[in-house]
LOTI-841184 format. One record per residue (C-alpha): residue in three letters; x, y, z. Coordinates in steps of 0.001 Angstrom, whole numbers, plus 500000, padded with zeros to 6 digits. Layout:
BEGIN
ALA;X;Y;Z
...
This chain:
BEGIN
UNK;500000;500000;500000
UNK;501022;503473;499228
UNK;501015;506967;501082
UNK;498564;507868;498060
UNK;496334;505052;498704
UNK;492565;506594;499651
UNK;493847;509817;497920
UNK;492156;511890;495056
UNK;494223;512854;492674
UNK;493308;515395;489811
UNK;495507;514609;486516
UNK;496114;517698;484186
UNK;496986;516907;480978
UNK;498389;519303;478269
UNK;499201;519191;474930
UNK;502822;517724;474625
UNK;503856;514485;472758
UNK;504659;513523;476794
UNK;500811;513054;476983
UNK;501505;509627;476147
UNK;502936;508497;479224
UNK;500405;509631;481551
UNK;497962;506086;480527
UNK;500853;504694;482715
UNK;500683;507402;485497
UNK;496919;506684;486081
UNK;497675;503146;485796
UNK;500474;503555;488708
UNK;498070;505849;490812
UNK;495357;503624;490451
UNK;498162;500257;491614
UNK;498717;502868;494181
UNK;495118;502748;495699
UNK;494434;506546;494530
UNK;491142;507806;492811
UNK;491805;509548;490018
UNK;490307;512106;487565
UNK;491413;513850;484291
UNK;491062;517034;483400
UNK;492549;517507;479887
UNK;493342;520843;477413
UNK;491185;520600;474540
UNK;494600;520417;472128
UNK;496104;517397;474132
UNK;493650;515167;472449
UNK;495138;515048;469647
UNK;498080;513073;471663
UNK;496204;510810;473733
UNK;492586;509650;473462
UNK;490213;510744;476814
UNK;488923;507250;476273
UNK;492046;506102;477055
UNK;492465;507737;480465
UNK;488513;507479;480847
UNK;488869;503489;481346
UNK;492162;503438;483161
UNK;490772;505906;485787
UNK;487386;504951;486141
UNK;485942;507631;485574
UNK;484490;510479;482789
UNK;487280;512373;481630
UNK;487030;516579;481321
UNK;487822;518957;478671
UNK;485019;521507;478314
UNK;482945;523386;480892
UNK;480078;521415;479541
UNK;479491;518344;477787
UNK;476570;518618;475092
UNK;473782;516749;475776
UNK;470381;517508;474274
UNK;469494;521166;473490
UNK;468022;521376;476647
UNK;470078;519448;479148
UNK;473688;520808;478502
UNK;475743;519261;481183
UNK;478299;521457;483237
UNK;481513;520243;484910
UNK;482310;522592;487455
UNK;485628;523743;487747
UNK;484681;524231;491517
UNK;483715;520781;492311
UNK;486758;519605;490684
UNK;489111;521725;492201
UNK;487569;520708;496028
UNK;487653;517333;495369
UNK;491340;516525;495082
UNK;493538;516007;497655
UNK;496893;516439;495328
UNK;496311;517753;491305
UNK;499201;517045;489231
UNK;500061;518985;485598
UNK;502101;516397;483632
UNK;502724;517271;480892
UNK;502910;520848;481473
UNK;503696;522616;478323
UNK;505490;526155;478267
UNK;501910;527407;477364
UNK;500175;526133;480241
UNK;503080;526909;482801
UNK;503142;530835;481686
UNK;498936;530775;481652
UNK;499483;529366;485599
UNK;502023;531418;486047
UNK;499890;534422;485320
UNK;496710;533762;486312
UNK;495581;533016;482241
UNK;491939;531367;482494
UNK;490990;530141;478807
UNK;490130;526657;479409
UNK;488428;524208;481746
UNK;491997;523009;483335
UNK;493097;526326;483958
UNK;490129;526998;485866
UNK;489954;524063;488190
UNK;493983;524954;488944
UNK;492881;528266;489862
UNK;490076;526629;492361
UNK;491951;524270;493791
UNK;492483;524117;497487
UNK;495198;521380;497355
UNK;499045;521667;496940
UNK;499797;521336;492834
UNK;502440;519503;491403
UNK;503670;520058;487942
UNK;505960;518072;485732
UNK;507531;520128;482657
UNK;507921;518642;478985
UNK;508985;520325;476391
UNK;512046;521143;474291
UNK;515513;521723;474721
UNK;515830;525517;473859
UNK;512149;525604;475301
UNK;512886;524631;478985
UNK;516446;527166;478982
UNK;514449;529783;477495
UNK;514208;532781;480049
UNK;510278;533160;479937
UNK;510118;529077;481376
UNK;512107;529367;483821
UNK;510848;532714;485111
UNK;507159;530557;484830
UNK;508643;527766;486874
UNK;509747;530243;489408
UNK;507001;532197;489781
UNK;504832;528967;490473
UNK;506879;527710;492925
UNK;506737;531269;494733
UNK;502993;530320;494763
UNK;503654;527296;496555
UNK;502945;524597;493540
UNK;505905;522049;493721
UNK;508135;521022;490384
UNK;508797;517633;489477
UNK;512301;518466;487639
UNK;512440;516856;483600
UNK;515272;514443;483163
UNK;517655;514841;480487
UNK;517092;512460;477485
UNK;516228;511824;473648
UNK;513487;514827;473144
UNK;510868;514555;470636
UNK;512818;516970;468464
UNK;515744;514666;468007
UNK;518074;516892;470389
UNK;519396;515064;473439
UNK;519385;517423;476945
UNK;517085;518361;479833
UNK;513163;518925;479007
UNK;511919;515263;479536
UNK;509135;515146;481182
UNK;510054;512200;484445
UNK;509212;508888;483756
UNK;505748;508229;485800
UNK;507265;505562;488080
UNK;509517;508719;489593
UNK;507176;510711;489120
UNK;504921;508832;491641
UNK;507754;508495;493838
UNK;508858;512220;493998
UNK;504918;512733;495478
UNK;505105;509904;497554
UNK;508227;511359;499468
UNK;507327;514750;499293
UNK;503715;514046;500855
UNK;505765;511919;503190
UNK;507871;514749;504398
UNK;504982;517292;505561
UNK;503672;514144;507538
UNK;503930;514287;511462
UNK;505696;511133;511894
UNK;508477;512098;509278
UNK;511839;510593;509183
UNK;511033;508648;512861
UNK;510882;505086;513126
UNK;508086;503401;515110
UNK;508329;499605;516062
UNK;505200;497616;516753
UNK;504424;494480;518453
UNK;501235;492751;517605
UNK;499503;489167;517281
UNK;499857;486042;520075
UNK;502959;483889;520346
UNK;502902;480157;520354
UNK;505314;478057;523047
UNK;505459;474878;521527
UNK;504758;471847;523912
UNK;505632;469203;521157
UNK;506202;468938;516950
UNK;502322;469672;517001
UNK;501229;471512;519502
UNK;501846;474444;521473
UNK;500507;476845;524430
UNK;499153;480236;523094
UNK;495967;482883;523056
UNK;493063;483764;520940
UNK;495261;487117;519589
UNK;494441;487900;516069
UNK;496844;490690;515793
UNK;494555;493439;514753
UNK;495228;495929;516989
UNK;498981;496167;515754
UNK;498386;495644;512181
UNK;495880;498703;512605
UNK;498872;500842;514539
UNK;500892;499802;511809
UNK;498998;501151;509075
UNK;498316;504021;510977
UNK;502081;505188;511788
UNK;502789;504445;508048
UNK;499962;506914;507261
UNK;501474;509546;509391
UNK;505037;509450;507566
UNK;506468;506935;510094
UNK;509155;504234;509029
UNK;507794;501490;510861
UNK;509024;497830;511799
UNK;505929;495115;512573
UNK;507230;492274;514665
UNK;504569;489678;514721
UNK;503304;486274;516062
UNK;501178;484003;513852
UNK;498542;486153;512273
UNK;496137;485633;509246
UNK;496134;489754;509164
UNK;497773;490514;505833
UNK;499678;494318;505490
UNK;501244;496178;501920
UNK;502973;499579;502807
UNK;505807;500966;501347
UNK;506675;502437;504853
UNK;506371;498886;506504
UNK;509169;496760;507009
UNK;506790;493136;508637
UNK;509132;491100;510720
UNK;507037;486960;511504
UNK;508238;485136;514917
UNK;506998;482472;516145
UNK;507532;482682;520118
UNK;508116;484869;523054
UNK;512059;484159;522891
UNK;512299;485855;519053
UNK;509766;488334;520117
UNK;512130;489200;522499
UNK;515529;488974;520256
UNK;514035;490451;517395
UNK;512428;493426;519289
UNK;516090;494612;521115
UNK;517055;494515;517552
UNK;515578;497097;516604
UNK;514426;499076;519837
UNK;517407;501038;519916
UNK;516774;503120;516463
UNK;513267;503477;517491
UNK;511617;506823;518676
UNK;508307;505118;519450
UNK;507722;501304;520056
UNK;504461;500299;521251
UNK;503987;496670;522696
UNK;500500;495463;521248
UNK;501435;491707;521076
UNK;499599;488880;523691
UNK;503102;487227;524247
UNK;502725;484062;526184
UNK;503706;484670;530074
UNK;505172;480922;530549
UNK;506335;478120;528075
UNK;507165;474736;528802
UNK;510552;474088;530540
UNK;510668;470851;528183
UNK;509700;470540;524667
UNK;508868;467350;523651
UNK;511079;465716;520185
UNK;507958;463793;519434
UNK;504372;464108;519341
UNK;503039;463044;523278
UNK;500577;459901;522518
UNK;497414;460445;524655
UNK;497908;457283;527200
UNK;496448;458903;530397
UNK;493961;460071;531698
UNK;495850;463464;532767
UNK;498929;465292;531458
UNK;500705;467395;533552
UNK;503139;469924;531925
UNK;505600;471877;533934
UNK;505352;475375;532552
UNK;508575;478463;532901
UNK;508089;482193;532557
UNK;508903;483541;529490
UNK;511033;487302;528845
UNK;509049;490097;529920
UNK;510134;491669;526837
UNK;508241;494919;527965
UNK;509871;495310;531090
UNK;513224;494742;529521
UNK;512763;497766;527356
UNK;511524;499879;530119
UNK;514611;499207;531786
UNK;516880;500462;529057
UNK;514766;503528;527723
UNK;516651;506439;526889
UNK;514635;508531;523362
UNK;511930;506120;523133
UNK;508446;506812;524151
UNK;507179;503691;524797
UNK;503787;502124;524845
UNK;502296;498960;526585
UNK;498796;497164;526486
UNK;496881;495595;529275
UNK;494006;493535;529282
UNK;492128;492962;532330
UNK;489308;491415;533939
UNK;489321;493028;537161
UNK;490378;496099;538939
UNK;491110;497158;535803
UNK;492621;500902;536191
UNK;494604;499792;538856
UNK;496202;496943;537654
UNK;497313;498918;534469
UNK;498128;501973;536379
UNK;500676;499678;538009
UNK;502081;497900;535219
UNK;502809;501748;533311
UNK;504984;502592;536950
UNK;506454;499163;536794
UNK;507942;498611;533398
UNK;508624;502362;532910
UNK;506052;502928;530013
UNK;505473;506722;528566
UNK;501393;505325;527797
UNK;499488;502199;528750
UNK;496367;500951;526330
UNK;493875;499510;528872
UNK;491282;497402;527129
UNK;488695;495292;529784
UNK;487161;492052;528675
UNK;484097;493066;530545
UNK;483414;495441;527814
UNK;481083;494146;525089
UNK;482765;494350;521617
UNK;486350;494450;522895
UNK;489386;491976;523408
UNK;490501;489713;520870
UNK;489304;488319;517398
UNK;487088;491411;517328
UNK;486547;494202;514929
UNK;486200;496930;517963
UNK;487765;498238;520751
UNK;487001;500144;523753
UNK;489996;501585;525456
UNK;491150;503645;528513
UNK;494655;505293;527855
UNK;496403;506222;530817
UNK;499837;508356;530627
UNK;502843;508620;532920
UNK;501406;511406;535186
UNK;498066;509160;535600
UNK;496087;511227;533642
UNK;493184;509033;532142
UNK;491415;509111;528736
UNK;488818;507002;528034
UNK;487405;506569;524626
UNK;483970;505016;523404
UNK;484282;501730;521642
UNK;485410;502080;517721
UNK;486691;499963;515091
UNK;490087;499097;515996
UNK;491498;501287;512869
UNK;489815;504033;514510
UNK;491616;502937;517954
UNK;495097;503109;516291
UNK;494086;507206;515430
UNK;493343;507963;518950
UNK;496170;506565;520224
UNK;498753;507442;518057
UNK;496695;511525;518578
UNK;497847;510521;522398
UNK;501081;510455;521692
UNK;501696;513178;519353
UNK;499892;515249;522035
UNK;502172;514289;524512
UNK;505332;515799;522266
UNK;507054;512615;522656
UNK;510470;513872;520638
């Protein structure tokens, strides 16, 4: 999954023999989870066909302030509309015409109009000719957009239409989709920190076949995951056995299988973290012996002798020096109490209390209800939400807290 992923995007096209290349870009946006629209100059047409861009994007593709029905039932494609409903609108190609018509505020066709409405940041990708980019009017364009806060996508130098070899290419739309991906990336709040996450059960294996464990589905920290990605966050996933599946190019998904690599993959990475939060049900005790072969059921009673596993939690609490860090308990009784406790104990920074006496929380379910209490015992408690919703609130906890 991509930063872009949920994300309307508004695709300008203009009339440049670059046109081709954006049935690929809204091919790559679309990969990228985006919705996209097209908004094209009436002369880029002639390079590449609006029913071309219509199917890849899904939707009607706009050229004219109206499309001609009947006589009496002209339809009209508001700039307005257009302009509020992106999140990001891209210009690629942008032709020396269209850049000096931005540039200065020229309004003589339906693109022009919805870049003048929007409310979004603009991105614009140049394509044109040699002598065309160097000339003095282009660059004074390009600089006088960017003073308006619209961000360039730089051309690469290359073969030009003309024959000539030099800058003026407009970027190929793989980098193109990468440039916006990092920039969007870098206005994000959890920008250049890394975040490591625990989530799922772990299984202590009592013989080839089976093994001691809990009903964890790993949710929760698939749903933190996503959400730290979301906020700019390199993140590392460390989990147990989990059907949860996760694609984010900001996600880095480590699989163990019990409390011991839990524990040695987690101080692995816990150092270059600014934010770890411990959603996993780790088992509290394995057995001291594990079984070569399969136990054959010949009494009426087994008795297995059972050891404590790491407290991987309180081991990082003991060597915390940047890292905020973030624990979960679930309880059954005296709940506030118990996890008020555990957050002095182990040295946490935040403590997610979720009750199984609360209907629609604990594991293998789609909700959560949750109490969040901090270091100086302040309490928050929050109704009960899907679990994606969960992962906001408590990752708004923590940014609220200024944990750099």
């Amino acid at each position: 999954m991509s930063i872009l992923s949920g994300k309307n995007i508004l695709l300008g096209v203009t009339a440049g023999i670059a046109a081709y290349k954006t049935a690929h870009l809204v091919r790559l946006f679309i990969k990228a989870g985006a919705h996209v629209k097209v908004v094209m100059t009436p002369a880029s047409k002639d390079f590449v066909t609006p029913l071309t861009l219509s199917t890849l994007s899904k939707n009607p593709v706009y050229s004219t302030f109206f499309d001609a029905g009947n006589d009496e039932n002209e339809e009209w494609n508001s700039h307005v509309d257009l302009g509020l409903w992106a999140d990001y609108m891209l210009v690629a190609p942008a032709t020396a015409n269209t850049l000096s018509k931005m540039a200065n505020g020229v309004c003589d066709n339906l693109l022009l109009a919805v870049y003048l409405s929007a409310k979004c940041k603009v991105y614009f990708a140049p394509a044109m000719d040699l002598d065309m980019y160097e000339h003095a009017t282009t660059k004074s364009s390009i600089e006088k957009l960017q003073s308006f806060g619209n961000i360039f996508i730089p051309p690469s130098s290359g073969e030009l239409a003309s024959g000539l070899v030099g800058e003026g290419r407009m970027e190929e739309p793989e980098n193109i989709i990468s440039f916006i991906e990092n920039e969007i990336v870098k206005g994000l709040p959890l920008f250049n920190q890394k975040v490591l996450i625990t989530a799922g059960p772990t299984y202590e294996a009592i013989d080839p076949v089976r093994f001691v464990g809990n009903h964890s589905s790993g949710k929760m920290g698939f749903e933190l995951a996503k959400t730290a990605a979301n906020l700019g966050a390199q993140v590392c996933l460390i989990t147990g056995p989990s059907s949860e599946k996760i694609s984010h190019s900001l996600i880095e998904r480590i699989d163990v299988i019990n409390a011991e690599e839990m524990y040695t993959e987690v101080h692995k990475k816990y150092n270059a973290s600014n934010i770890a939060i411990l959603s996993a049900a780790v088992s509290d005790y394995k057995p001291r012996i594990v079984s070569k072969s399969k136990i054959k059921k010949s009494s009426e009673s087994l008795s297995i002798d059972l050891v404590k596993t790491k407290d991987i939690l309180a081991s990082l609490g003991t060597i915390k020096d940047k890292q905020f860090l973030v624990g979960f308990a679930l309880e059954t009784d005296n709940e506030i109490i118990n996890a008020t406790a555990k957050l002095k104990k182990k040295n946490l920074d935040l403590i997610v209390l979720n009750s199984l006496k609360d209907k629609g929380a604990g594991f293998k379910k789609e909700t959560n209800k949750v109490t969040i209490i901090d270091k100086f015992e302040k309490i928050s408690e929050f109704s009960l939400k899907s679990k994606a919703e969960v992962a906001v609130d408590i990752f708004k906890e923590i940014l609220n807290r200024n944990y750099a």
